[in-house]
N, C-alpha and C positions, 0 to 999 in steps of 0.2 A: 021773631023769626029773622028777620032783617039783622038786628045782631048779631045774633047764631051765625051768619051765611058770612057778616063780615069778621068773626073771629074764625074762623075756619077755613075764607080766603089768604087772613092774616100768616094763620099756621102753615098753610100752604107754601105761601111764596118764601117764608123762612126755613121752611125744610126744602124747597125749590133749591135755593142761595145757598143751604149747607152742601147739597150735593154737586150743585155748579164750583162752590170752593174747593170740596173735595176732589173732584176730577181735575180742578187743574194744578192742584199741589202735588211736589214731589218733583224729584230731579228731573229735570227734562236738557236736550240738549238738541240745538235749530243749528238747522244746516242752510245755508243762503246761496245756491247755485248762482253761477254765470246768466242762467238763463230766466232768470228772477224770480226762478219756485223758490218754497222754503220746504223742509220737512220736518215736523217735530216729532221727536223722539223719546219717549220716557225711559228713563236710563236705572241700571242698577249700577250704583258707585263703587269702584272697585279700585280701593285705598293700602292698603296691606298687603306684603308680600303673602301670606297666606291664602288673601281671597284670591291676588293674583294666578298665584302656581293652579287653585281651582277654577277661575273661572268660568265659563261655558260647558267643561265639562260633565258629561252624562244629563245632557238637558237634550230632552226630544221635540220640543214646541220653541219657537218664536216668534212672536208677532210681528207683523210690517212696524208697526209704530214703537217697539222694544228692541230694548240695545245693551250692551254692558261696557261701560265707562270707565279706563285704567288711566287710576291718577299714578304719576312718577313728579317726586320729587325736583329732579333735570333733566331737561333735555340732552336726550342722546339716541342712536339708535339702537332702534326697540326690537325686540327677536320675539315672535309666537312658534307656537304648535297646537298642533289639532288633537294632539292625545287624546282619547276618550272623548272625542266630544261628536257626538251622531250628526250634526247639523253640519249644512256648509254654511262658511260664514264671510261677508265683505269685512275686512278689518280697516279701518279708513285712521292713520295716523294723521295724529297735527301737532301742531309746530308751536313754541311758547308761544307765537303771536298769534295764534286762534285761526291759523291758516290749514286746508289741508295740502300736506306733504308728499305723500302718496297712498295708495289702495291695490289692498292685494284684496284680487276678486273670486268670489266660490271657492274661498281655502277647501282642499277637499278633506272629508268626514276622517277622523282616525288615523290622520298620517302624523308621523313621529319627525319631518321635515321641516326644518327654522325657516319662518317665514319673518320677511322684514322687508325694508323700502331703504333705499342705499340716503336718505336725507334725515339727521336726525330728529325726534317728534318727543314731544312732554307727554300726550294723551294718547290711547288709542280706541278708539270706538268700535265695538263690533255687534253687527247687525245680520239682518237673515242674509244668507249668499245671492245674492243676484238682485238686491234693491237697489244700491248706488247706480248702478248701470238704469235700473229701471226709472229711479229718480233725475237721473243727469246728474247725479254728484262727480266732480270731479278733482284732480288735484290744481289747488287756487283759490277755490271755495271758502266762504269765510265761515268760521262756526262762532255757535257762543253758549254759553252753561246759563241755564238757570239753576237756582234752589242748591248747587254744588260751591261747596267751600273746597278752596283749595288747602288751607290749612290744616286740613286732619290727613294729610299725606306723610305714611312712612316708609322709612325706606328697606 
């Protein structure tokens, strides 16, 4: 019996460890406030002109801890819109040096209006509308990628 109970402990805490491995893989991207929060964010990487012109669009759910992650090739400045997309969203640009640059807050739902931050940015990250404020993110802030290559960026 005692064997039984220790292979069955065993199996346990190895299916425990797959599941704990599994929740923390996959892109993620930390944000390190001024005011020494972090917030982790699991990202959908969004590499290709294709995914980009889609993005966010026609999505009715975001989660506080989901984002979607637009890699560019160089830095320069970045222009969005909200076409089709039902969600308000914080769009939090950054800078090649993993800085943020600026934030345009509660883009609003469905507007055909270029949204941008006058500093140029390599990435931009966008989240549900009204976190960064709620988080303290600000511009200054240092970001950093996990699990994201930047080398599968195209232009």
């Amino acid at each position: 019996m005692d064997s039984v109970r220790g292979w069955l402990r065993a199996i346990f805490l190895l299916a425990l460890s797959l599941v704990v491995v599994a929740c923390d893989s996959g892109p993620r991207v930390i944000i390190s406030t001024k005011n020494g929060k972090e917030l982790v964010l699991r990202v959908e990487v969004v590499e290709t002109p294709a995914k980009r012109a889609l993005g966010l669009q026609y999505r009715n759910e975001l989660a506080d801890d989901q984002g979607m992650l637009f890699l560019f090739r160089f830095e320069t400045v970045q222009s969005f819109w909200m076409k089709n997309t039902p969600l308000s969203l914080d769009m939090i640009f950054i800078g090649s040096d993993f800085k943020i640059v600026g934030i345009i807050h509660q883009a609003v739902p469905f507007s055909t209006a270029s949204l941008s931050v006058s500093a140029p940015s390599q990435f931009v990250l966008e989240i549900k509308g009204g976190l960064s404020r709620l988080s303290g993110i600000e511009t200054g802030d240092r970001v950093r990628f996990e699990g994201i290559s930047l080398d599968t960026v195209k232009d």
